[in-house]
Steps between C-alpha positions, in 0.01 A plus 500: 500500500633868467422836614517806311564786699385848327714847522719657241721187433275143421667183637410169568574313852429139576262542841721222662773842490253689685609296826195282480613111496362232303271373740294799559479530133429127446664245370441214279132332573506323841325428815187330518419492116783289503330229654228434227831456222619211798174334537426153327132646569520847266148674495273419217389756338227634268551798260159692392517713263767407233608797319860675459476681871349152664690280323854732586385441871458149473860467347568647816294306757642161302785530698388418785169279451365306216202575285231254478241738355454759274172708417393754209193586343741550173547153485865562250651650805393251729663213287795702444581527899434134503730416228775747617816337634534772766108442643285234375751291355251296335363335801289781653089452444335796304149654568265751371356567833720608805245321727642177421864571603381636848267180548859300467572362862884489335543908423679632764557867368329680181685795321243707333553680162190574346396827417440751771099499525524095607765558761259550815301220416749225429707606805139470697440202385846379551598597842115335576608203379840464690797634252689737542545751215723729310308750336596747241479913512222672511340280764182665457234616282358731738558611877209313639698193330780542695308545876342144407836339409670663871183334644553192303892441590426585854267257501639191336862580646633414171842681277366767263792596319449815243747513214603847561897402506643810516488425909693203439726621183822311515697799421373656789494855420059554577594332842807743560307866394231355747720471747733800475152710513362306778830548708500860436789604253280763310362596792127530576287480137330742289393344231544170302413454093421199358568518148313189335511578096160584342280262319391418126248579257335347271281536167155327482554115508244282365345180678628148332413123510693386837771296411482108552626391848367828678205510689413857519210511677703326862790738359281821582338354808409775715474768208254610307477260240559636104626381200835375425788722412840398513677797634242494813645149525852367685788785560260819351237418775678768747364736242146457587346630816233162482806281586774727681617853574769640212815597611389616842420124637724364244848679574341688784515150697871563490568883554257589711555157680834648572463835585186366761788267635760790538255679666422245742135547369440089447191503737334890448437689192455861358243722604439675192572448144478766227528434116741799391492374129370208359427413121224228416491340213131520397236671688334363814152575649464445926826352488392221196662509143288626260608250172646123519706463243809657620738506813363720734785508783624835587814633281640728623516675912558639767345430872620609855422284767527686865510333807377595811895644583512709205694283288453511151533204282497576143421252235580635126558327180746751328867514707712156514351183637586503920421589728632819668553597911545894548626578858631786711871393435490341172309303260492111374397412213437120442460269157546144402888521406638808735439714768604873494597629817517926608582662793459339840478150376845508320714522772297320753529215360910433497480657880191288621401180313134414527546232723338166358197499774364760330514328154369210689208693684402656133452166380286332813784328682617284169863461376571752145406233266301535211130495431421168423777339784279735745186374412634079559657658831177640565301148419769317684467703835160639484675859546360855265628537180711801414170612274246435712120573464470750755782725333402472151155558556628816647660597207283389246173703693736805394517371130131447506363801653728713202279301302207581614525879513646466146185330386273731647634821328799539682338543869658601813388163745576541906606161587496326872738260451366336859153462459594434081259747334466794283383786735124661391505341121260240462581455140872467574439265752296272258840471367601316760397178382364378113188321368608174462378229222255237681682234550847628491423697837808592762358310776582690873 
């Protein structure tokens, strides 16, 4: 991992120059994870949802349990998994229907990839029936989603594990911004930006003939149910508000995840979000889209979030991709291959190494290993996962809620982030929750 440190000369530094040793940075994957590589009895597993983000996890998860199922209502991904050398490898049992890998007495642990409008329903159904799950980003749908799947994990005791790795990065740097902010090397915080990227367009698409293998009606489940149209279909769902959020639940499940965690804002929220730009693209009527034949995710924005301590956070779509921590003494500024360092934080860190409790508290106790050897941990000791429920529902309320006031015309919403509504807006607060396909209901 390196650090970039800004002023009027650039350089690069290793962080293990900073003072801080290899074990508070994290070494090579360890600890209890271990355990499931050393057992004769490795976890079987059961992959649902089968396309390029679920079937990257399962690569992952193969290495330490052994898929015996795999599930896709696209049934060309499903026998793909199976016949991959790195998941099914040709052995594993394909289904349509989810439902019949959780009714297997020999599926220990699920990883869920399907697109992000099934997520709270297969992880419902699957912590009911006794797995444990890894679940990708955005865990939810809507906000009321997420308060049923807190219930749901309390309930059942079992691991819910949400893909957001960028807690569990094996390069560290997410884990090391966090924890120079929470230690206090900036100083006390003014304001943090998430900057997530905007989101497509698109002309008008026209409905087609589903193609053979795909059962599009289970596909939609919950959503309204229309025609066929291939770019509403597989990766391009995230552009359609029926089936996910844009780029505010899609990368917003990552930034804002981060700045909430820098914060230390994993179980509160913001009390008020305001839309300072936001771009549409078609027009919307109470907070509906007006035409179907086109995405109809936001494009382009702007929205502050302010908590109840006057901190701002900021999530835009036009400055890098980071997330960014402005304090008294300095600033930090945080991406996927760097972190740039100013001010207070510079020197701090070659005089006073974070010490490796704190990386360890930031991550709920568990050694710096990666995302996937965290979640096994987890399942192996029953301990929380570095993404927990409670935290990213946190997060992803924020996300939400910016949708919401987009959709209704850019509106200013109070939020009390501990009773979990929208202050004196009945029609916001109907956005709480969705109409839901009979049948295909959320069950609480």
């Amino acid at each position: 991992m390196f650090v970039r440190t800004g002023g009027g000369r650039r350089e690069f530094l290793k962080v293990a120059a900073s003072g801080a040793t290899l074990a508070a940075l994290g070494e090579a994957p360890r600890a209890a994870s271990a355990a499931f590589r050393a057992k004769n009895d490795r976890p079987r597993l059961g992959l649902i949802g089968a396309g390029g983000q679920g079937t990257w996890d399962a690569v992952a998860a193969a290495r330490f349990g052994d898929f015996v199922a795999v599930a896709d209502v696209d049934r060309s991904h499903a026998e793909k998994a199976r016949d991959s050398d790195r998941v099914g490898k040709k052995k594993a049992e394909v289904y349509e229907d989810y439902r019949k890998i959780l009714d297997r007495d020999d599926v220990d642990a699920v990883i869920v990839g399907t697109p992000d409008h099934w997520h709270t329903k297969v992880c419902i159904d699957a912590m009911r029936a006794g797995k444990d799950v890894y679940c990708e980003k955005p865990l939810t749908l809507t906000i009321d989603e997420g308060k049923v799947l807190r219930r749901v994990v309390e309930e059942t005791k079992r691991v819910l594990q949400v893909g957001t790795q960028q807690r569990s990065d094996h390069n560290k740097v997410f884990l090391m911004a966090v924890a120079l902010v929470r230690s206090g090397r900036i100083g006390k915080i003014k304001k943090v930006t998430a900057a997530i990227g905007g989101g497509p367009t698109s002309d008008a698409l026209a409905p087609e003939t589903p193609p053979p293998g795909l059962n599009w009606d289970l596909w939609l489940g919950q959503a309204p149910k229309v025609e066929y149209t291939p770019r509403r279909c597989h990766s391009d769902f995230r552009w359609w508000y029926e089936y996910s959020g844009g780029k505010l639940t899609d990368w917003g499940a990552h930034h804002v995840d981060v700045a909430h965690w820098g914060l230390g804002k994993d179980q509160t929220g913001p009390t008020t979000i305001e839309v300072e730009r936001a771009e549409l693209p078609i027009a919307y009527k109470d907070g509906w889209p007006t035409v179907s034949d086109r995405f109809n995710t936001v494009a382009t924005f702007q929205v502050k979030a302010t908590f109840a301590d006057g901190v701002a956070l900021v999530i835009r779509d036009d400055t890098e991709n980071g997330a960014t921590f402005e304090g008294e003494h300095g600033r930090i500024f945080v991406t996927r291959d760097r972190i740039d360092l100013e001010g207070g934080a510079v020197s701090s860190i070659y005089k006073d190494p974070v010490p490796e409790s704190l990386l360890r508290e930031l991550r709920n106790g568990k050694p710096l290993d990666g995302h996937m050897e965290n979640f096994f941990a987890c399942c192996d000791d029953r301990g929380k996962p570095a993404s927990d429920v409670w935290s990213h529902h946190r997060a992803l309320t924020t996300c939400h809620l910016a949708n919401i006031a987009i959709r209704l015309g850019n509106r200013k919403l109070a939020w009390d982030p501990e009773k979990e509504v929208i202050v004196g807006d009945d029609q916001a607060n109907a956005f709480l929750t969705r109409p839901q396909r009979a049948g295909y209901e959320v069950v609480a």
